[in-house]
N, CA, C and O atoms as a GROMACS GRO file, in nm:
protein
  292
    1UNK      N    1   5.070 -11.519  -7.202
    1UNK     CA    2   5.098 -11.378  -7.222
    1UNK      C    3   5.227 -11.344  -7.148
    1UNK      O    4   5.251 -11.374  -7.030
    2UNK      N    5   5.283 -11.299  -7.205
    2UNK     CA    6   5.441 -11.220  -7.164
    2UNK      C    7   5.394 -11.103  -7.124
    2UNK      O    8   5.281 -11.053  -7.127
    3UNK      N    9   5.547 -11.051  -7.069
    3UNK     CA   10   5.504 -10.894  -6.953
    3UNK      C   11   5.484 -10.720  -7.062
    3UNK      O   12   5.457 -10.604  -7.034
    4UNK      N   13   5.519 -10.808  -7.203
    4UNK     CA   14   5.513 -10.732  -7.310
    4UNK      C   15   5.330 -10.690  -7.321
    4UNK      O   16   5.283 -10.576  -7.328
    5UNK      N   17   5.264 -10.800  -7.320
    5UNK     CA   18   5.162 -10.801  -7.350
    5UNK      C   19   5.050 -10.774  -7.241
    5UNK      O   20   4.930 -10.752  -7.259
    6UNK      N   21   5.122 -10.782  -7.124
    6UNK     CA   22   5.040 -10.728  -6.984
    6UNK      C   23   5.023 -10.570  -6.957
    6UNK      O   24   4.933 -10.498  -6.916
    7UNK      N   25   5.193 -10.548  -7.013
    7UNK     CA   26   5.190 -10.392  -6.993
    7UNK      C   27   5.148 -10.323  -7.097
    7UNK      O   28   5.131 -10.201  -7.084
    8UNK      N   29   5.120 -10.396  -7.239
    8UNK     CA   30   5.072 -10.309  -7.328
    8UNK      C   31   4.914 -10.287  -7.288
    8UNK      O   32   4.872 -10.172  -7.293
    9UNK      N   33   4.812 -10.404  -7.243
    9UNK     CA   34   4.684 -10.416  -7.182
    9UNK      C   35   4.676 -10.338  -7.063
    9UNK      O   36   4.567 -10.325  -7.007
   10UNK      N   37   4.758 -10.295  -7.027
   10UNK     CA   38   4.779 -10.244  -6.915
   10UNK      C   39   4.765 -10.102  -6.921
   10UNK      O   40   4.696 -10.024  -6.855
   11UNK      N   41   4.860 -10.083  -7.031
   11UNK     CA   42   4.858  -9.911  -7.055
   11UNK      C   43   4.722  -9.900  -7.174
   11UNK      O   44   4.707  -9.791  -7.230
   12UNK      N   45   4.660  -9.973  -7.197
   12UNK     CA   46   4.537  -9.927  -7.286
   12UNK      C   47   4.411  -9.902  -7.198
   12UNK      O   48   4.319  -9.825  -7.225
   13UNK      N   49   4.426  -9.994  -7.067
   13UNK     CA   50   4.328  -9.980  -6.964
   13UNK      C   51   4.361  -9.805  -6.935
   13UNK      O   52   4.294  -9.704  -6.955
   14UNK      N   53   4.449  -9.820  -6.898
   14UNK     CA   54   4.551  -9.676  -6.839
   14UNK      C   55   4.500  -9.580  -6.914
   14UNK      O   56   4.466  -9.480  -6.850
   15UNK      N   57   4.474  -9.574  -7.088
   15UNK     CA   58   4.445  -9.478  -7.184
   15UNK      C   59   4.568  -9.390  -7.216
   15UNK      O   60   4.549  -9.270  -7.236
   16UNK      N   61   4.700  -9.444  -7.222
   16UNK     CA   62   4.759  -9.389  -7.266
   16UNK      C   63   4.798  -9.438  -7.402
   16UNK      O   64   4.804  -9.555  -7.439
   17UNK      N   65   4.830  -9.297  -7.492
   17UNK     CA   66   4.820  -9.321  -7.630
   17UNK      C   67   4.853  -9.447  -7.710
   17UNK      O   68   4.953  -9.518  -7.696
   18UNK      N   69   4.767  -9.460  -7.783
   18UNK     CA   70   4.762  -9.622  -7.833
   18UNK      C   71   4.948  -9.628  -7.900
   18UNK      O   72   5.019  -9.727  -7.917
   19UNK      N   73   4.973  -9.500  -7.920
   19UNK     CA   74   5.143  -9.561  -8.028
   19UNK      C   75   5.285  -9.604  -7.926
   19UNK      O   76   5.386  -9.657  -7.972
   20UNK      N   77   5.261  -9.557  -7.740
   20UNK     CA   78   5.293  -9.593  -7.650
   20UNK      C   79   5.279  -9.731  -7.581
   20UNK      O   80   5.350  -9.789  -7.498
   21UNK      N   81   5.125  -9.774  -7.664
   21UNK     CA   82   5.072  -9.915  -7.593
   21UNK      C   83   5.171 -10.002  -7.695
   21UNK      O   84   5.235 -10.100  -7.657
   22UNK      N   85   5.174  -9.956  -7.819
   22UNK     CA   86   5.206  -9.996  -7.955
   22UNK      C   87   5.384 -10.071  -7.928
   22UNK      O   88   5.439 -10.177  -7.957
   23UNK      N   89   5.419  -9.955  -7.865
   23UNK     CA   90   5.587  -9.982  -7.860
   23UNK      C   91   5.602 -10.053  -7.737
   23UNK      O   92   5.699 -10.127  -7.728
   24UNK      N   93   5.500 -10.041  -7.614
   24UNK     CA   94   5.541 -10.128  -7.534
   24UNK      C   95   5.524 -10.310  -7.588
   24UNK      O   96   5.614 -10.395  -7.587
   25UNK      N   97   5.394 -10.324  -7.626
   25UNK     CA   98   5.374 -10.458  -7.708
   25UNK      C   99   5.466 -10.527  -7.796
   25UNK      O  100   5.454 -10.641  -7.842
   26UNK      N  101   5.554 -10.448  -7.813
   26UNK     CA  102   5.664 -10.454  -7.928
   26UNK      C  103   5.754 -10.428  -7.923
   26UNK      O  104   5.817 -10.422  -8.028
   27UNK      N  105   5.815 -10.397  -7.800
   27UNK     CA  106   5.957 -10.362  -7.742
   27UNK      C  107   6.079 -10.482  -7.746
   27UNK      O  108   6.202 -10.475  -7.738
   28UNK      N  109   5.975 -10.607  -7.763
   28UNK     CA  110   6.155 -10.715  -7.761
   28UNK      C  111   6.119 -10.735  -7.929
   28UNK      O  112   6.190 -10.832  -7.955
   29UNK      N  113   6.061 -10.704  -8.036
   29UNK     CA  114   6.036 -10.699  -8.160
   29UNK      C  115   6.001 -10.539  -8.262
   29UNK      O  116   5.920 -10.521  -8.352
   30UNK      N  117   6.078 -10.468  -8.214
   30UNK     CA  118   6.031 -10.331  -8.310
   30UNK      C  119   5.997 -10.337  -8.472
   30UNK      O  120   5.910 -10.289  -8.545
   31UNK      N  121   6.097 -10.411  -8.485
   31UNK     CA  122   6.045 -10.416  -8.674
   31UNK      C  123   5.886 -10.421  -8.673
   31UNK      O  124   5.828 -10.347  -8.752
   32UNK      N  125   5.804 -10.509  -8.584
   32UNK     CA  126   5.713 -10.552  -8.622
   32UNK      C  127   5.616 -10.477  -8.525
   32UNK      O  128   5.520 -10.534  -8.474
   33UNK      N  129   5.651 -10.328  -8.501
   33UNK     CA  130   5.583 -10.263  -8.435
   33UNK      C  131   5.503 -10.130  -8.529
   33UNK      O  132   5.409 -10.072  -8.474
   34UNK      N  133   5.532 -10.102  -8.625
   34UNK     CA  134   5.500 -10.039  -8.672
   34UNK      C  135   5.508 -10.041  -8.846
   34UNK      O  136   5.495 -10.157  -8.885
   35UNK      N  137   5.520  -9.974  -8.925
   35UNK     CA  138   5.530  -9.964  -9.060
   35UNK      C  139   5.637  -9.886  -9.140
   35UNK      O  140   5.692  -9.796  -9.077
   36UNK      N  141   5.655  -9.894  -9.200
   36UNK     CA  142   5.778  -9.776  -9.253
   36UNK      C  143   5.725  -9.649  -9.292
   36UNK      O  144   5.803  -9.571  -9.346
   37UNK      N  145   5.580  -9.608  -9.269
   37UNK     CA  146   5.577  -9.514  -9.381
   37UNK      C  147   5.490  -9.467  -9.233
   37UNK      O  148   5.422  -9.366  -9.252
   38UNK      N  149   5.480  -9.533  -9.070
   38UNK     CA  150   5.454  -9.482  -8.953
   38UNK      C  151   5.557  -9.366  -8.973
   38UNK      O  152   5.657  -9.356  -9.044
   39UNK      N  153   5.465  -9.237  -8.835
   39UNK     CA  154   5.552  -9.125  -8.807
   39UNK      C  155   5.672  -9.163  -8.734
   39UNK      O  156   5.682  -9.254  -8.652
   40UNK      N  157   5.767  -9.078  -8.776
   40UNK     CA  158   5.895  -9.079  -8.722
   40UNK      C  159   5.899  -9.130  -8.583
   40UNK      O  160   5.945  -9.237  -8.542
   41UNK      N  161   5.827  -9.007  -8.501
   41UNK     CA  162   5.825  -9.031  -8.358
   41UNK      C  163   5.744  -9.214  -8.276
   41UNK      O  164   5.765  -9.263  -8.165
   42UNK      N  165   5.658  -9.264  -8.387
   42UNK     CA  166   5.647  -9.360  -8.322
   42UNK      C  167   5.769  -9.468  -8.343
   42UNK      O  168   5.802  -9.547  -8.254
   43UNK      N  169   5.820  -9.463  -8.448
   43UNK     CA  170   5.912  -9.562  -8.507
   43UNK      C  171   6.019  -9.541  -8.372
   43UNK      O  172   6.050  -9.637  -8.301
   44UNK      N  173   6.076  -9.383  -8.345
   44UNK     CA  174   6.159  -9.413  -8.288
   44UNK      C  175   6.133  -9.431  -8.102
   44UNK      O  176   6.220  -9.446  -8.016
   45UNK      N  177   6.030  -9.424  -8.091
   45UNK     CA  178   5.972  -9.466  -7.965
   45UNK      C  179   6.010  -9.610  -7.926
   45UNK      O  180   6.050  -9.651  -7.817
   46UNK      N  181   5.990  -9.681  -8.043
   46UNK     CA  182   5.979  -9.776  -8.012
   46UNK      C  183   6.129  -9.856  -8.008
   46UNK      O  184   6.147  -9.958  -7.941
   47UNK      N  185   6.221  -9.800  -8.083
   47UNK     CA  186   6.314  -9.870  -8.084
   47UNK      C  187   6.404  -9.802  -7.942
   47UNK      O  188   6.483  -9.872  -7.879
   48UNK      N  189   6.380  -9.674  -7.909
   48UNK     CA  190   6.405  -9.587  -7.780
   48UNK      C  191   6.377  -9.729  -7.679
   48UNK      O  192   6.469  -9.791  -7.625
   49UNK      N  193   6.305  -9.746  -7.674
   49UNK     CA  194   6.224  -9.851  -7.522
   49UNK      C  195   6.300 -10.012  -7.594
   49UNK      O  196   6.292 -10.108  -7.518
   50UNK      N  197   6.345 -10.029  -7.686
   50UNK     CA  198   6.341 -10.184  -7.685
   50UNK      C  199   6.528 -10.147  -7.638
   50UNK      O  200   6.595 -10.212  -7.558
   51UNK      N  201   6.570 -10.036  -7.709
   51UNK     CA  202   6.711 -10.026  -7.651
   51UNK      C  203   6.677 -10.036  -7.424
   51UNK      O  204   6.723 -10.114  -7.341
   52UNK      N  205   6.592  -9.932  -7.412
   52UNK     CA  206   6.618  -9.921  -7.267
   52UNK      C  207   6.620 -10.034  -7.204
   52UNK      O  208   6.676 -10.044  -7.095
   53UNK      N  209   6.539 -10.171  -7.287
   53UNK     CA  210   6.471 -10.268  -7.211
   53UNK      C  211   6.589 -10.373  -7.217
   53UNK      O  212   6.581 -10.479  -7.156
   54UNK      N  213   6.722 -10.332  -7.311
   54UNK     CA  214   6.818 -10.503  -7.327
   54UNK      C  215   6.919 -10.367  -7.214
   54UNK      O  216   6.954 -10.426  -7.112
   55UNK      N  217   6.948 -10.278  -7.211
   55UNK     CA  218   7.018 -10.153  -7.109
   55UNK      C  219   6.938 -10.208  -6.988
   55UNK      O  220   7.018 -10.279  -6.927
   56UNK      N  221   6.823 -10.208  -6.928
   56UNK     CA  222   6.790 -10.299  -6.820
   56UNK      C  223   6.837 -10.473  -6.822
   56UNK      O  224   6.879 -10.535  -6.723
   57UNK      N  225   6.827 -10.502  -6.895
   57UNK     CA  226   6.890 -10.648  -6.875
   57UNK      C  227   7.047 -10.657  -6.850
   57UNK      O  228   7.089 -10.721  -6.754
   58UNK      N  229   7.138 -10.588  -6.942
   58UNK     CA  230   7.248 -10.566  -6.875
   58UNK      C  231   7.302 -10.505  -6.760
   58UNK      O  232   7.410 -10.525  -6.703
   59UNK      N  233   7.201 -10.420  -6.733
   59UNK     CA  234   7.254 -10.354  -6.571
   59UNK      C  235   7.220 -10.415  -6.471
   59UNK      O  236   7.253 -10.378  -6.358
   60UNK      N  237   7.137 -10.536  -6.499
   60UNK     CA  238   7.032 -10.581  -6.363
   60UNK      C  239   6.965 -10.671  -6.378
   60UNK      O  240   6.843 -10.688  -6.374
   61UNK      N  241   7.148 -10.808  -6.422
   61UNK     CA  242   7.116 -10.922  -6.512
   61UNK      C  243   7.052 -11.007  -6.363
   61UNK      O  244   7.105 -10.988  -6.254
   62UNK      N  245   6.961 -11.078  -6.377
   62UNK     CA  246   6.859 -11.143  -6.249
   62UNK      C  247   6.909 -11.303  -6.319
   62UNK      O  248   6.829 -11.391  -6.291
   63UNK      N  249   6.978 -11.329  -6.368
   63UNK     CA  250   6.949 -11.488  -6.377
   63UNK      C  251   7.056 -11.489  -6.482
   63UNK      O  252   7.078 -11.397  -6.561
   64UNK      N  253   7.145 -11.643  -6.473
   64UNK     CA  254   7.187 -11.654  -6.598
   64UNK      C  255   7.202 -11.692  -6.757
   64UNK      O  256   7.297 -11.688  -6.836
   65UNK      N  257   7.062 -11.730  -6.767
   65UNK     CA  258   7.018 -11.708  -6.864
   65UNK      C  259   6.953 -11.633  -6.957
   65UNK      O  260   6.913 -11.662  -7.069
   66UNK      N  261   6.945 -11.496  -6.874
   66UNK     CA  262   6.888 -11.381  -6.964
   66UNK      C  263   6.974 -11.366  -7.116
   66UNK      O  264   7.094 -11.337  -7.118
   67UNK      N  265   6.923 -11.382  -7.196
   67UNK     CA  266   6.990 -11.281  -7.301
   67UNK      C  267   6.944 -11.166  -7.344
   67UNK      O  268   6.829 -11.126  -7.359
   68UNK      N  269   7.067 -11.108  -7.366
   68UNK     CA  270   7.066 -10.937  -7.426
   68UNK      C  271   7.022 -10.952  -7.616
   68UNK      O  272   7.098 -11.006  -7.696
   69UNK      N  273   6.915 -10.902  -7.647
   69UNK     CA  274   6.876 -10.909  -7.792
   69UNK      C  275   6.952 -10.794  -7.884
   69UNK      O  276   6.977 -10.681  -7.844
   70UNK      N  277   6.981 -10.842  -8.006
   70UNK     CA  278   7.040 -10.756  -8.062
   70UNK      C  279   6.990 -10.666  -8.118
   70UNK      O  280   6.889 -10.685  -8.186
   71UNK      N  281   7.059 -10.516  -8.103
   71UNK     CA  282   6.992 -10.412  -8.119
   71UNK      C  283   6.981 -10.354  -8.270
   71UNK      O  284   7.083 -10.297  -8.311
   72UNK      N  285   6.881 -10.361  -8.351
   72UNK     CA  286   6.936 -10.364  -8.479
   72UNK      C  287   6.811 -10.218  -8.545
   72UNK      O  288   6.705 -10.191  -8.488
   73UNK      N  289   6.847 -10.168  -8.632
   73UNK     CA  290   6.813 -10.046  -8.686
   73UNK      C  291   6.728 -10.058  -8.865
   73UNK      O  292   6.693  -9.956  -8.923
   0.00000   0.00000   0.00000
C-alpha cells in the first residue's frame, strides 16, 4: 500500500466524505478517479489535489529521484 491508499483509509476511518477519500486515493491518477458524467466539484477536487501534490514535490524535492507527473486535463 502506498501513502495514497493509507490516507484514503485513513480519511474513511476519519468519515470524511467518501468523494474526498475518492480524490485522495486517486491523486497521482485522476482520470481514474471518477467518471465523466461525476459532479463537477468532485472531478475537480480531484485534479485540484493531484496538481497540489506534484506543487509539493517541486517545492520540497526530498530525493533525486522524485518525479514530477504530468499534469494533464
Amino acid at each position: 500500500m502506498d501513502h495514497a491508499g493509507v490516507g484514503a483509509n485513513l480519511g474513511a476511518q476519519w468519515k470524511l466524505p467518501a468523494d474526498l477519500v475518492q480524490a485522495i486515493r486517486y491523486h497521482h491518477f485522476p482520470q481514474q478517479a471518477y467518471h465523466p458524467t461525476d459532479p463537477l466539484p468532485l472531478r475537480q477536487a480531484v485534479f485540484v489535489l493531484h496538481i497540489a501534490n506534484q506543487l509539493a514535490k517541486y517545492c520540497f524535492r526530498y530525493a533525486d529521484f522524485v518525479e514530477i507527473e504530468q499534469v494533464s486535463g
